[in-house]
DRENROKOL-562782 format. One line per field, with one value per residue: x, z, y of N, C-alpha, C, O in turn; residue number from 1. Coordinates in pm, whole numbers, plus 50000, padded with zeros to 5 digits. Layout:
<nodes>
neast <- X,...
nup <- Z,...
nnorth <- Y,...
caeast <- X,...
caup <- Z,...
canorth <- Y,...
ceast <- X,...
cup <- Z,...
cnorth <- Y,...
oeast <- X,...
oup <- Z,...
onorth <- Y,...
resi <- NUM,...
</nodes>
This chain:
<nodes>
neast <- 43207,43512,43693,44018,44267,44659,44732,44585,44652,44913,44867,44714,44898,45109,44995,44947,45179,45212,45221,45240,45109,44940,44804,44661,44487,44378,44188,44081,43868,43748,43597,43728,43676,43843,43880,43778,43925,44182,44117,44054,44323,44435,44276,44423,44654,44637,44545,44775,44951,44816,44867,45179,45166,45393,45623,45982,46071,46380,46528,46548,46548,46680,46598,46687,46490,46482,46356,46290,46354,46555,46489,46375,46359,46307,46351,46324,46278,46208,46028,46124,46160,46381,46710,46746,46503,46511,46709,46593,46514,46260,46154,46311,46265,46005,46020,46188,45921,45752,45896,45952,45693,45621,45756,45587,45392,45354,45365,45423,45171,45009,45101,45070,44789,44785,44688,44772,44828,44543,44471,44503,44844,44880,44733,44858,45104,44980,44895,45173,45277,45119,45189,45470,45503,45621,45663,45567,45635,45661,45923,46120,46036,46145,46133,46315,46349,46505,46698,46927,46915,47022,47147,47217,47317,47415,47488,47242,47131,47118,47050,47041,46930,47074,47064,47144,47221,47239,47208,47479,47766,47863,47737,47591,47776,47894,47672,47624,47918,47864,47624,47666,47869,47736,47584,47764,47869,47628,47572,47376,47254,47235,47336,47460,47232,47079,47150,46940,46848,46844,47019,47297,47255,47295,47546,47754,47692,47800,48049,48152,48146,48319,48570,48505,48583,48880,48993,48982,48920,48658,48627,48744,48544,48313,48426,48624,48422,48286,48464,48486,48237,48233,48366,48248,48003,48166,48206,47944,47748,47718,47789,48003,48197,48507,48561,48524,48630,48885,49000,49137,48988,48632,48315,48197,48353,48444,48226,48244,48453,48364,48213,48237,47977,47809,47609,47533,47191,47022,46985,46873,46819,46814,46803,46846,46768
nup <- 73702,73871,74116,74054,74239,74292,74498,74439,74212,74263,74418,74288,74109,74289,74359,74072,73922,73712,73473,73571,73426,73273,73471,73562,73367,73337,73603,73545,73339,73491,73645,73884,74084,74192,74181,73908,73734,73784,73685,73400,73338,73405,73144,72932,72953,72863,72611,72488,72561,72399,72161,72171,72176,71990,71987,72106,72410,72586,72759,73081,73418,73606,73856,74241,74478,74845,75081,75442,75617,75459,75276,75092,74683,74469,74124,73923,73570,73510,73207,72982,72665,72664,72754,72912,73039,73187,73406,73549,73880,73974,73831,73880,74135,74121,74018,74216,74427,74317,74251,74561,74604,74455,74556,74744,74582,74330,74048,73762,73631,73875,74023,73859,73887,74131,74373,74392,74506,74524,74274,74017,73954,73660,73591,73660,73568,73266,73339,73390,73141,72976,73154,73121,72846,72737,72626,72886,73090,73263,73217,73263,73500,73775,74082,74360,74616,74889,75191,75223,75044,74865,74641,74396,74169,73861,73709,73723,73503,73511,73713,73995,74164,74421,74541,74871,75049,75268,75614,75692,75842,75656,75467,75355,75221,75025,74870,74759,74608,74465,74309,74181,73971,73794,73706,73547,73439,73263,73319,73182,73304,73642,73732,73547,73532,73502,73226,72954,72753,72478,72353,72463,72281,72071,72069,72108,71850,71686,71764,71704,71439,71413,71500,71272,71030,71148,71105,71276,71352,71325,71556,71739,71790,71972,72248,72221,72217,72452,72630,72524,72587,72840,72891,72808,72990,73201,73099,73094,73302,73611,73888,73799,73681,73670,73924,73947,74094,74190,73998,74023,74139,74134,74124,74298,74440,74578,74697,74884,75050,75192,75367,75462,75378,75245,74941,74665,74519,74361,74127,73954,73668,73541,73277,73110,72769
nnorth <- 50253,50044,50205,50140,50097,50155,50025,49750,49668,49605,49376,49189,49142,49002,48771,48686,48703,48843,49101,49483,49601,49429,49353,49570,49579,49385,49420,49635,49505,49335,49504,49529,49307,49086,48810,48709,48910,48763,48485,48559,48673,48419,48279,48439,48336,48061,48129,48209,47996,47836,47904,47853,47594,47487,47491,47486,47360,47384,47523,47590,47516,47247,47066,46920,46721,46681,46454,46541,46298,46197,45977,45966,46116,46380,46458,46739,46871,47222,47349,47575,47820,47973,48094,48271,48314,48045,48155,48334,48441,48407,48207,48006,48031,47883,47625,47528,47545,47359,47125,47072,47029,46836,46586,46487,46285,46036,46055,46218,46346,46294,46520,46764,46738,46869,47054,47411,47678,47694,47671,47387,47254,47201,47430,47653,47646,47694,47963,48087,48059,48248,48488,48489,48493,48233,47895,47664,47407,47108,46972,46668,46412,46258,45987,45887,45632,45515,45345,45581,45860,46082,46396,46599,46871,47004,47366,47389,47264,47006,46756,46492,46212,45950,45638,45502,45202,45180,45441,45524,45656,45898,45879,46103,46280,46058,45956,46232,46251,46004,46112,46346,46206,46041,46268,46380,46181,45992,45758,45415,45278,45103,44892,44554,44431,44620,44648,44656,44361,44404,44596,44491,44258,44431,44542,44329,44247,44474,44460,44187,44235,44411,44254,44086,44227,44293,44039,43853,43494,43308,43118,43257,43507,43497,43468,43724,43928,43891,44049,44279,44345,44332,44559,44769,44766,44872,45102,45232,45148,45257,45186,45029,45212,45368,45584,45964,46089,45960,45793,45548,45338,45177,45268,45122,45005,45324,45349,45107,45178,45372,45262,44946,44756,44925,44969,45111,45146,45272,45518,45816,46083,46367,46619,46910,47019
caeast <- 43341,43557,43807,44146,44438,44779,44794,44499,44743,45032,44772,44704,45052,45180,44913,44993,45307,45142,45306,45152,45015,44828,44685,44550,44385,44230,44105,43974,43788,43655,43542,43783,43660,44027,43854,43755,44083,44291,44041,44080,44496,44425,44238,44505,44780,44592,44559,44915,45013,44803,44966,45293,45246,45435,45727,46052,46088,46442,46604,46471,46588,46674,46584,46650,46489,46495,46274,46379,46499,46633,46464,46308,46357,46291,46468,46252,46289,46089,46127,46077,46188,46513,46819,46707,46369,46547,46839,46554,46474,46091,46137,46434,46181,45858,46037,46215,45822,45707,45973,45917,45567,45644,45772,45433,45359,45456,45397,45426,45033,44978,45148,44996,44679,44750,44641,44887,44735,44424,44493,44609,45006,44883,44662,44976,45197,44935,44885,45297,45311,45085,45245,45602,45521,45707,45594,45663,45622,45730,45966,46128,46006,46184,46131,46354,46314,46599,46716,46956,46897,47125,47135,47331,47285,47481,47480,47074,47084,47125,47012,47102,46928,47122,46984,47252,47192,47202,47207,47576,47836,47916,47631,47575,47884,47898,47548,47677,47969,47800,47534,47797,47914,47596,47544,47884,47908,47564,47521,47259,47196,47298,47468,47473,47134,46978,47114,46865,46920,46811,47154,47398,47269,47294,47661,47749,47669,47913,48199,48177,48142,48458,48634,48562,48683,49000,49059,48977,48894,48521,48571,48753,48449,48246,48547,48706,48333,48243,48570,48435,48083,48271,48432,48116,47972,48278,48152,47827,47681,47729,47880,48156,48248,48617,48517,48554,48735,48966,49001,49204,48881,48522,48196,48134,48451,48445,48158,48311,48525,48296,48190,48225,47856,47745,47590,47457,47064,46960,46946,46758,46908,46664,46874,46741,46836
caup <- 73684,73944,74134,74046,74303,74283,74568,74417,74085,74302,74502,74204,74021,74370,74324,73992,73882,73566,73466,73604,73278,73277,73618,73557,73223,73376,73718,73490,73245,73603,73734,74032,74040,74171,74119,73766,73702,73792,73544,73274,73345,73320,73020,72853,72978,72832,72502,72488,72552,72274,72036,72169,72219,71903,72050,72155,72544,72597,72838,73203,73550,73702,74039,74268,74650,74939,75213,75563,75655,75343,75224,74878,74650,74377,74065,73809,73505,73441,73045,72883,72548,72662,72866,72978,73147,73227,73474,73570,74011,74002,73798,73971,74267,74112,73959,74347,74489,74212,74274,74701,74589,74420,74688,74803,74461,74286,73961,73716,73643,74012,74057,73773,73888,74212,74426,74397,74624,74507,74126,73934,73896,73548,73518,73705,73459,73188,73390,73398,72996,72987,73199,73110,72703,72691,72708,73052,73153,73362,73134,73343,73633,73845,74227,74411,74727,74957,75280,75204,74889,74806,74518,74285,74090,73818,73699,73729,73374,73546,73867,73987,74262,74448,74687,74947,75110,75425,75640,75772,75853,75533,75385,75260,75118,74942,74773,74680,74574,74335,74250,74091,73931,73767,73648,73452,73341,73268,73323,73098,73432,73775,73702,73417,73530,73437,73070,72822,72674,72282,72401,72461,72166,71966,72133,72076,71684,71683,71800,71620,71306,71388,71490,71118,70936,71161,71056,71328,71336,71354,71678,71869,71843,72141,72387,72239,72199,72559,72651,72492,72687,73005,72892,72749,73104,73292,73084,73072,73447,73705,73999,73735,73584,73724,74000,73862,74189,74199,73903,74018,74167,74078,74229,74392,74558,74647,74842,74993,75124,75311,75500,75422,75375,75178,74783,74552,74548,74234,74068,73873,73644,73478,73202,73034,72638
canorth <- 50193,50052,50247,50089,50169,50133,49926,49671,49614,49530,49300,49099,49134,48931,48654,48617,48753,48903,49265,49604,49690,49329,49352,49698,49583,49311,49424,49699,49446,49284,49637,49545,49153,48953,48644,48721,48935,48621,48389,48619,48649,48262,48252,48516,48223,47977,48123,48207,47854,47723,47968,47853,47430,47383,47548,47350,47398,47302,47569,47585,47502,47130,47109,46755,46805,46530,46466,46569,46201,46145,45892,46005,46269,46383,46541,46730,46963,47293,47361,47695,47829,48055,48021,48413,48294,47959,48188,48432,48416,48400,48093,47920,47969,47812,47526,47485,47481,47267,47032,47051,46984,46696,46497,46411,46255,45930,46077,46353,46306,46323,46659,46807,46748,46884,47222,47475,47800,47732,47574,47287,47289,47241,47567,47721,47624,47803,48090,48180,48064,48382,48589,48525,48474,48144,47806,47682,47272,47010,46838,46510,46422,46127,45973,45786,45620,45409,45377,45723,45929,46233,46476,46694,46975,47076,47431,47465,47172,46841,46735,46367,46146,45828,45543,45427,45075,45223,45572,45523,45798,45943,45878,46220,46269,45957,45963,46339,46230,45928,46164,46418,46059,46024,46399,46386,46058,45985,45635,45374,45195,45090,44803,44466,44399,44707,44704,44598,44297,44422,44661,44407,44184,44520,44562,44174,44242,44570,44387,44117,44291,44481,44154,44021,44295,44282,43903,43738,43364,43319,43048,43389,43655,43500,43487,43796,44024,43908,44123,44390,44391,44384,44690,44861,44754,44960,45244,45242,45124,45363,45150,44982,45347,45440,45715,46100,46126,45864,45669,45416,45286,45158,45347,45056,45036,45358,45322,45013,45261,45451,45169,44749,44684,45002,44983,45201,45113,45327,45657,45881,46166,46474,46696,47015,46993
ceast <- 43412,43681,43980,44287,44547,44803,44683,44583,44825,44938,44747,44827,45133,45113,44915,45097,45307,45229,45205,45046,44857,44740,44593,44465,44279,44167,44002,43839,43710,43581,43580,43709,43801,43973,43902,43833,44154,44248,44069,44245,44531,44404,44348,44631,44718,44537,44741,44968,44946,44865,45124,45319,45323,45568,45872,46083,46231,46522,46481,46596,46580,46717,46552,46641,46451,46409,46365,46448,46564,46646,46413,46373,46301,46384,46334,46324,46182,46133,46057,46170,46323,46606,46756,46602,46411,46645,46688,46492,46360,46069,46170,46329,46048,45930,46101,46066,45772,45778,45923,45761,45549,45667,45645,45345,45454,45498,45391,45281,44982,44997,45049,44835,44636,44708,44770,44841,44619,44335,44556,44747,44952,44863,44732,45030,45082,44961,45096,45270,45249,45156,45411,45579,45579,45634,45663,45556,45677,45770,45993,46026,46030,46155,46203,46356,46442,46603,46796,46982,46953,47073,47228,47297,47385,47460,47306,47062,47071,47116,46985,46997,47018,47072,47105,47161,47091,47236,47327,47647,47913,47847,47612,47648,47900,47774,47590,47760,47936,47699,47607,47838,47852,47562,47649,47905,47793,47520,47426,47166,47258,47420,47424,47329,47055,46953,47025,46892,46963,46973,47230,47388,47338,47511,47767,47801,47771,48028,48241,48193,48278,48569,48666,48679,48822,49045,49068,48918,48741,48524,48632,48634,48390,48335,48535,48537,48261,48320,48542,48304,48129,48324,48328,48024,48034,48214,48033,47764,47775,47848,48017,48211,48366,48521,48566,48659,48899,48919,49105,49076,48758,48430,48225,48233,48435,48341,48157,48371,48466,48225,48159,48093,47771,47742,47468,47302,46982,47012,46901,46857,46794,46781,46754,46841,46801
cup <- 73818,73980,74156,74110,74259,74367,74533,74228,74155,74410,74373,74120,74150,74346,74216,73888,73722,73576,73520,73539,73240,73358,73589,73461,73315,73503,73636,73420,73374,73691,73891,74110,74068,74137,73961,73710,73692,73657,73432,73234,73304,73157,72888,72856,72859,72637,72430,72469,72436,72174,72035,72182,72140,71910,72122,72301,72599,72704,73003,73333,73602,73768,74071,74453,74702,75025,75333,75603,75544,75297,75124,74879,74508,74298,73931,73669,73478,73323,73029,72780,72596,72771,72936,73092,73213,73373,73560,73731,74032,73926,73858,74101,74249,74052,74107,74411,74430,74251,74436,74697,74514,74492,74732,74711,74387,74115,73883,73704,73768,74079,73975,73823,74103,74275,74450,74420,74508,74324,74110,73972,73752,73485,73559,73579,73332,73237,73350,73237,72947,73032,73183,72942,72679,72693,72799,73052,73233,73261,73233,73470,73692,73978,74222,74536,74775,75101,75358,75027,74951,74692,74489,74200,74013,73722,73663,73592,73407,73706,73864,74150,74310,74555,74723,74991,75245,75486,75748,75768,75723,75454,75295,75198,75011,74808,74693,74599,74382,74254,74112,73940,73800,73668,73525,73357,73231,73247,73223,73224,73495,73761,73577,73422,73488,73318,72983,72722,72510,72319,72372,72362,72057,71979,72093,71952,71633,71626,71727,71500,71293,71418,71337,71082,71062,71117,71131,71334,71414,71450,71791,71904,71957,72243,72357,72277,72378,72666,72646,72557,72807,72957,72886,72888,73213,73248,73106,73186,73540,73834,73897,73658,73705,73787,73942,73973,74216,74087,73867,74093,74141,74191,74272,74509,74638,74756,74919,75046,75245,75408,75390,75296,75258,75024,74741,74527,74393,74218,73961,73762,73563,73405,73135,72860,72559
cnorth <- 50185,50121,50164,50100,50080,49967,49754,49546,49529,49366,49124,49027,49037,48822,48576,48624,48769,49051,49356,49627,49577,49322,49433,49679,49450,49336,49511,49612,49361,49339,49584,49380,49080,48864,48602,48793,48776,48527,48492,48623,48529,48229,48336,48424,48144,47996,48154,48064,47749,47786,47928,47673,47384,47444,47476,47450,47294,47383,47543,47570,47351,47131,46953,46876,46654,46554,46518,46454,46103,46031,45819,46121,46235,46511,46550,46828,47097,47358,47503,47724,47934,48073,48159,48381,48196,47982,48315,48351,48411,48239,47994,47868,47863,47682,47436,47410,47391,47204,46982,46975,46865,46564,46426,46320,46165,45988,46213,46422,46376,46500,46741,46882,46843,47026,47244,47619,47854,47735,47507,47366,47316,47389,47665,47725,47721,47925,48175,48166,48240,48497,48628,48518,48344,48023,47726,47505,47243,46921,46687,46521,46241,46135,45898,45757,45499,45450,45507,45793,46079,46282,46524,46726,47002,47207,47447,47343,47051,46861,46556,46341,46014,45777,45466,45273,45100,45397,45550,45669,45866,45942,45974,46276,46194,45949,46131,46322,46131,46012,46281,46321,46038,46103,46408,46289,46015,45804,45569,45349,45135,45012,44695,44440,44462,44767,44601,44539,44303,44504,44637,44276,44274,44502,44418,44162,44303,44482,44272,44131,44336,44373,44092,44076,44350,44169,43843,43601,43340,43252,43148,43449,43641,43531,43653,43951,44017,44007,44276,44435,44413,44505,44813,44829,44850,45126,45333,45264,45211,45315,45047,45061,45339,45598,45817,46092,46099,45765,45539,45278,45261,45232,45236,44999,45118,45371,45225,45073,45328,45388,44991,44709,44777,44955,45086,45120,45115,45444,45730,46028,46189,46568,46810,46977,46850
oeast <- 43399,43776,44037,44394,44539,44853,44708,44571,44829,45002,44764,44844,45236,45189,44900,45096,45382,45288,45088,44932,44742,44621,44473,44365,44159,44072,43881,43723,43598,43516,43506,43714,43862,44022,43986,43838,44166,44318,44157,44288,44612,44480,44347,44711,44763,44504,44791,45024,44986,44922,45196,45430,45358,45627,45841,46109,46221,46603,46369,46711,46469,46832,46474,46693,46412,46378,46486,46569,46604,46752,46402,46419,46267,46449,46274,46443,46074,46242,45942,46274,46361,46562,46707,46614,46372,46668,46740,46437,46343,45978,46095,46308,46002,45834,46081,46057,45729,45730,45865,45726,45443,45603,45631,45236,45575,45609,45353,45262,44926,44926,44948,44785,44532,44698,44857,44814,44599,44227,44670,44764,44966,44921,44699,44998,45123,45046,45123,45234,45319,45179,45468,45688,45595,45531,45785,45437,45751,45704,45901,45963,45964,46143,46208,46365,46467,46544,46776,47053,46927,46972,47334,47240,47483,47400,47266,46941,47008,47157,46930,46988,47043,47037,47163,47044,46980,47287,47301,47604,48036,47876,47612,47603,47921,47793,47582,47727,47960,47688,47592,47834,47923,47520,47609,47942,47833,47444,47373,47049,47358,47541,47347,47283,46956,46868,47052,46939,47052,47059,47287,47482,47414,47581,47871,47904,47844,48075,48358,48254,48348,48674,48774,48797,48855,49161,49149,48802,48720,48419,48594,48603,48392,48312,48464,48557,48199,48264,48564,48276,48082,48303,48332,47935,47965,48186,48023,47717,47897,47951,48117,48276,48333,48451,48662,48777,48993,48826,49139,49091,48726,48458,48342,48207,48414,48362,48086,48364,48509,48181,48090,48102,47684,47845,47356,47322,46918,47093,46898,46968,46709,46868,46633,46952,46854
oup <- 73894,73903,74264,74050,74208,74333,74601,74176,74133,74453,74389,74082,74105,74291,74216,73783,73638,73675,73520,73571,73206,73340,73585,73455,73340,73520,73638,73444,73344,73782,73989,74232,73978,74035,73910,73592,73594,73558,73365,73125,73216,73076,72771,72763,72748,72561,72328,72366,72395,72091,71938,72193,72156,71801,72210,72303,72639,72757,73011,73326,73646,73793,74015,74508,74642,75052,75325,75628,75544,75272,75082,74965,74453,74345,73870,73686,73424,73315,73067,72788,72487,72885,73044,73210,73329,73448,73648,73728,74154,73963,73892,74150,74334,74036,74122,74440,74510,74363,74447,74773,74524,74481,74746,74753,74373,74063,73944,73754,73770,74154,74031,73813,74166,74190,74498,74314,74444,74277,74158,74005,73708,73394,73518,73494,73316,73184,73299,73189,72898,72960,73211,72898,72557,72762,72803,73020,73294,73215,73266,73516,73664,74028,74124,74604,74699,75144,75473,74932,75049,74639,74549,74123,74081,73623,73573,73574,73331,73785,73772,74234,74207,74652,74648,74956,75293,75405,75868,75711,75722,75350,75173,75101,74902,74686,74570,74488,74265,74134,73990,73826,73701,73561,73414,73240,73116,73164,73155,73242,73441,73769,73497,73310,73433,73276,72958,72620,72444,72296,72279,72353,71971,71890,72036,71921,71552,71517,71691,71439,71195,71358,71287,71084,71045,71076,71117,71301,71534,71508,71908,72022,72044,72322,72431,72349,72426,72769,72730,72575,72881,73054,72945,72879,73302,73319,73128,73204,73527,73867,73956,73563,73819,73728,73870,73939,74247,74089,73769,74089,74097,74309,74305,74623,74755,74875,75020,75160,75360,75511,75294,75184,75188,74974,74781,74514,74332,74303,73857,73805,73521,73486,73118,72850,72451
onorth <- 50282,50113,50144,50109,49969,49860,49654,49435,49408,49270,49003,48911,48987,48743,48454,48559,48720,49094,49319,49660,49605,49294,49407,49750,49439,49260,49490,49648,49320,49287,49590,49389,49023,48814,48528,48756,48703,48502,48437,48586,48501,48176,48297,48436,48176,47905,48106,48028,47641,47715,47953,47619,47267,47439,47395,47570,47178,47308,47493,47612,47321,47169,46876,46974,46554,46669,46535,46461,45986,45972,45704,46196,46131,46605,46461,46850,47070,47415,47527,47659,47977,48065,48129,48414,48207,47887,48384,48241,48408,48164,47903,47757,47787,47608,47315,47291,47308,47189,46875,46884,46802,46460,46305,46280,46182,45977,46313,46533,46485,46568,46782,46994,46863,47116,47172,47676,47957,47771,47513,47484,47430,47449,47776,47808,47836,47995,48283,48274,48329,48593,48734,48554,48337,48028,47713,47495,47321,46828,46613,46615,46141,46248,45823,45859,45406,45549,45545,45762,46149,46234,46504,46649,47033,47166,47520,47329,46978,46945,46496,46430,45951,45843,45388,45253,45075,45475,45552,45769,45873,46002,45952,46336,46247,45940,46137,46362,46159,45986,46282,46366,46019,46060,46444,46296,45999,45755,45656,45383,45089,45037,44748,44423,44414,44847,44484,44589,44249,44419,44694,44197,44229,44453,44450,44103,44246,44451,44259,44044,44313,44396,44061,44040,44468,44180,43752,43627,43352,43277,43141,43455,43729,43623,43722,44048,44112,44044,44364,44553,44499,44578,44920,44914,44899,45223,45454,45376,45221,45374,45007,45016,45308,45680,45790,46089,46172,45684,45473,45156,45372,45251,45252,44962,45085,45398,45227,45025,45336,45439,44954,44659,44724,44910,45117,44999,45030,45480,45664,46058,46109,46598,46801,46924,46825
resi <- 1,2,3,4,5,6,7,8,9,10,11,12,13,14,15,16,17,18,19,20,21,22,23,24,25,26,27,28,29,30,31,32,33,34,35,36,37,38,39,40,41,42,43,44,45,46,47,48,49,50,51,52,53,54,55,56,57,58,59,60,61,62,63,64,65,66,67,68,69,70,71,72,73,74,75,76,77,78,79,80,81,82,83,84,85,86,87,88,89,90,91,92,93,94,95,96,97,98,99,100,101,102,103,104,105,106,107,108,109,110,111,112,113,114,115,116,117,118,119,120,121,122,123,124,125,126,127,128,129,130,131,132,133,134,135,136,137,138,139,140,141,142,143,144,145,146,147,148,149,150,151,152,153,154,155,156,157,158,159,160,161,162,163,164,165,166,167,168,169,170,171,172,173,174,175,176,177,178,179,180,181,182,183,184,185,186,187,188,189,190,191,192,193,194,195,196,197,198,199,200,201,202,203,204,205,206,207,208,209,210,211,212,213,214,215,216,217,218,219,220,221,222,223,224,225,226,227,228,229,230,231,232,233,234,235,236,237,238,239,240,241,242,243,244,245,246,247,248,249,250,251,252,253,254,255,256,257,258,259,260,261,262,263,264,265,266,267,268,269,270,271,272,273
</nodes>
């Protein structure tokens, strides 16, 4: 039988942030074997997570991270089953590198499949479901790419990307600012172009319906229901929402403000719940 130290538990328990009591059972069952410890820690994840896929994974951590010249980012979610594991610092951090590690990757797919010291993200993601009991994913996962992309976080549940035009002086304020914008309001899409026409037929139908039964004169509803889409447009699209900041102004003002030429590009938004 292999000799089991103290310091050979904590050796493994850093590698894979399994409990004391787990390490020591499985280095034992590997007669002192890390490889085959770790695979077995795996395979103990991995049955865990099938006992748990029918599980709703709605608490977690959303995390948005940017390149250095701030010209992508990305904004993902990591889901597990309780606001407790969702607030807990070993998570916060793996859903941070998971996210950093995203960046390099167009898609969720892509990540997934990628090396993460020396496994899948995916067989990561088993491995903690194991070791924390919960089940643990990558719920959203958005990219965005412009000439300046910002972020915003709100309390660890929403995390917001925005694409400026351009990388002028304020830039990073401004995309913070809209990104905030974004997180609160929650936009359908950018602007009139990006709502879906089945939407604004659906929207169209509404209004007109509620025009009848007020008594209006069936040759008003077009005029008066097109009234109503610009309004449901103000609410809806992101750069014609009244700013949180200033709501005597439109996003897209205010980032006329911050310089002539500047517009809002895109953005992305990832919620836990």
């Amino acid at each position: 039988m292999a000799n089991i130290t103290a310091a050979d538990v904590n050796k493994l328990r850093t590698i894979t942030g399994a409990g004391m009591m787990d390490c020591k059972k499985a280095l034992v069952e590997a007669e002192g074997d890390f490889d085959l410890a770790i695979e077995n820690l795996r395979k103990k994840g991995q049955k865990v997570a099938a006992n748990r896929s029918d599980r709703e994974s709605t608490e977690g951590a959303a995390v948005a991270v940017i390149n250095a010249n701030n010209t992508a980012g990305v904004a993902i979610t990591l889901n597990c089953e309780t606001d407790f594991v969702g607030k807990n610092e070993a998570f916060v951090k793996l859903a941070n590198d998971l996210a950093n590690q995203a960046l390099n990757f167009a898609t969720k797919e892509e990540l997934l499949a990628s090396d993460f010291n020396g496994i899948t993200v995916a067989e990561k993601l088993i491995e903690q479901t194991g070791v924390i009991g919960e089940k643990i994913e990558i719920g959203a996962f958005e990219r965005l790419e412009g000439a300046f992309v910002g972020s915003y976080i709100h309390a660890g549940k929403i995390a917001t990307l925005v694409a400026l035009s351009a990388n002028v002086a304020g830039a990073d304020e401004a995309a913070k600012n809209v990104a905030m914008q974004a997180a609160a309001m929650n936009p359908i899409a950018l602007n009139e172009a990006g709502v879906d026409a089945a939407i604004i037929e659906k929207e169209i139908e509404i209004a007109k319906e509620q025009l009848r039964a007020e008594g209006k004169p069936e040759a008003m509803l077009d005029n008066i229901s097109k009234g109503k889409i610009q309004r449901f447009y103000k609410d809806n699209t992101l750069v014609n929402q009244d700013f949180i900041k200033d709501s005597s102004m439109s996003v897209a003002a205010y980032i006329k403000s911050v310089d002539a030429n500047l517009t809002v590009t895109g953005f992305k938004r990832v919620a836990l719940g």
